[in-house]
N, C-alpha and C positions, 0 to 999 in steps of 0.2 A: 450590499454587505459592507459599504465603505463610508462609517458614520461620518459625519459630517467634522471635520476641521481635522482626521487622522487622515495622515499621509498610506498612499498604498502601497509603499516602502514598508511599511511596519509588521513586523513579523508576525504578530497577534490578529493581523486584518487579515479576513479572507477575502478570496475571489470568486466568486459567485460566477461556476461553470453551468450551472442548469437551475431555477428553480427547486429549493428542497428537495433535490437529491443530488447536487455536487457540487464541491467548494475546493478549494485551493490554498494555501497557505504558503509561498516563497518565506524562505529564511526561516523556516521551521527550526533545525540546527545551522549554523554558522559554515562557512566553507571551509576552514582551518577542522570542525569537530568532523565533518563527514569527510575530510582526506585523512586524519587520524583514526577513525572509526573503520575507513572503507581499508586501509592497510593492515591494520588486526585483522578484520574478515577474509580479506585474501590470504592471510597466512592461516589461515584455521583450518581443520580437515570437511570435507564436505559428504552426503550421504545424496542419493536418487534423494527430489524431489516424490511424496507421496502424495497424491490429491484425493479427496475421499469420492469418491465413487456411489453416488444412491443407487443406482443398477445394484452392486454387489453389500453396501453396508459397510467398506472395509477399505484401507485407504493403500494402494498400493502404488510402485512406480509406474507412470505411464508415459515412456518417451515420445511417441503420437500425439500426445497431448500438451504435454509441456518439457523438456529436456534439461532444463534447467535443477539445480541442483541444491538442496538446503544445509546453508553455514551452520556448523555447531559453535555456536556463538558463548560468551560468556554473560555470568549475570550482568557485569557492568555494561556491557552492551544495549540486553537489552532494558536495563535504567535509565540508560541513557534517552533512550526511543520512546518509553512511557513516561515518563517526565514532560519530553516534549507534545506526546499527546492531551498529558492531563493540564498541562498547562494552557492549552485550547476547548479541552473539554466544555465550559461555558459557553463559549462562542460555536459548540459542535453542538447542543443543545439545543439553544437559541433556533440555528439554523435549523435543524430538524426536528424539530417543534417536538422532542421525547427526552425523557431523563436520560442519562448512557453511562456507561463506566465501562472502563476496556475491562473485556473479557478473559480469554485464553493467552495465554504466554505471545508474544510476540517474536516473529519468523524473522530468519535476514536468506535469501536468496539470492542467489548466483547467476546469471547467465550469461556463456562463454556466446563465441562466434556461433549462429546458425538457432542459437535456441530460443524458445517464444513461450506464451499461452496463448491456445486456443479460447474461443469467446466461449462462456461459460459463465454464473451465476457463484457465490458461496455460501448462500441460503438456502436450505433442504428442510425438510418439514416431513412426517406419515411418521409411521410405527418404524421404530429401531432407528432414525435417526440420532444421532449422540446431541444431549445438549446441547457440548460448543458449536454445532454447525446451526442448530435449529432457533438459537438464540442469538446467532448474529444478528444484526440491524443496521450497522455500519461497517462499509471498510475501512479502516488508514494506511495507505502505502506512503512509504517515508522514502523517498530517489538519496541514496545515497552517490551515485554516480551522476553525470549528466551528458549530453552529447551538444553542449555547449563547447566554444572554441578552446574557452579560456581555464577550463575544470582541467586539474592534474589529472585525475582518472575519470576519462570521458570512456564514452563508447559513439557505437553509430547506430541505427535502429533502435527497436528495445524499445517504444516507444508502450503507454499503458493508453489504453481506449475505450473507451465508455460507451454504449452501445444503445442510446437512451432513445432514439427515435430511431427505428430501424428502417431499413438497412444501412441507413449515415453513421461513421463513428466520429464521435468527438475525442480529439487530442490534448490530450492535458498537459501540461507542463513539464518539462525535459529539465530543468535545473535541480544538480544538489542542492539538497535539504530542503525540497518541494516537499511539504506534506500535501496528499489530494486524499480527500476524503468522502463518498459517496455510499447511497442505498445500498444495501448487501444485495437486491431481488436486481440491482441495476448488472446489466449483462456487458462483462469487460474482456480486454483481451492486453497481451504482452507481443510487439509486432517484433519479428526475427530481429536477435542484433548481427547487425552484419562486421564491426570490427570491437575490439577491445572486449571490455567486459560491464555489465550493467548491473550493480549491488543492489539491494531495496529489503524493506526493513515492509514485515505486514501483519497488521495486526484486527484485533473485531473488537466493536463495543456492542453491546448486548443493552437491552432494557434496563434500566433499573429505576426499583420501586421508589417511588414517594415518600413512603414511611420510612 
């Protein structure tokens, strides 16, 4: 992923976690934007996490499953987050050999001490699936936190894991303003944070046509 004579310092370059199905981006946002960003989100009101459920069709809370809790965030936020997606978008293409354009509004998430997601997929497909879930393709999780030494708002665990060759997971990148970006069908997880608190910003790109 790392053409020849660009430095892999460069925020535009990705890191090539798995053949065409996961990449990496450090310095996706700056560390100055995501300790301003991740300070508005702690002070915002927050609601249960909803995951959508294919068993039931309907997205409700499931602390079992993940306990973690969704920031009601403002526009500017999430401008913020798609800006820095689209401006990889090219190079999100490239790598996944499919046209893309983010999809569905863009999530920021919460998770205090003890809370995680379990392994799970956010690609669903059959009759009464909604659109946004069925038209996923990609995911972008944005690490607004990190469990790096030196991040003003670290955490500890919290770790995101990709589950591509099973039963191995692969560990992605712990630094603020990591974008990772992978297959939607690719099976991930969120490992318990055991101190502080772990912000992240998630969003889908969907297909999009030629024409």
């Amino acid at each position: 992923m790392s053409p020849q004579g660009l430095s892999l310092d460069d925020p535009l370059v990705g890191r090539e976690l798995h053949p065409r199905l996961a990449v990496a981006y450090e310095g996706a946002l700056t560390r100055p934007e995501c300790e301003a960003l991740a300070a508005q989100l702690l002070a915002r009101p927050t609601s249960a996490t909803e995951p959508y459920s294919p068993a039931t069709g309907r997205r409700s809370p499931a602390p079992s499953f993940s306990p973690s809790s969704t920031v009601a965030a403002l526009p500017e936020h999430r401008a913020l987050v798609r800006a820095a997606v689209e401006l990889r978008r090219p190079a999100l293409e490239a790598f996944f050999d499919r046209p893309l354009e983010l999809g569905e509004d863009v999530r920021f998430l919460r998770y205090g001490v003890g809370a995680f997601i379990k392994p799970h997929v956010d690609f669903a497909d059959g009759p009464g699936v909604p659109p946004e879930i069925s038209e996923r393709s990609v995911v972008v999780t944005l690490a607004l936190t990190g469990n790096d030494e030196s991040a003003a708002l670290r955490h500890g665990g919290g770790t995101l894991e990709l589950y591509i060759r099973l039963p191995d997971a692969t560990a992605t990148p712990t630094l603020a303003g990591t974008l990772v970006a992978f297959d939607a069908r690719v099976i991930h997880a969120v490992t318990q944070v055991t101190d502080g608190t772990r912000l992240a910003a998630v969003g889908w790109l969907r297909r999009r046509s030629r024409a």
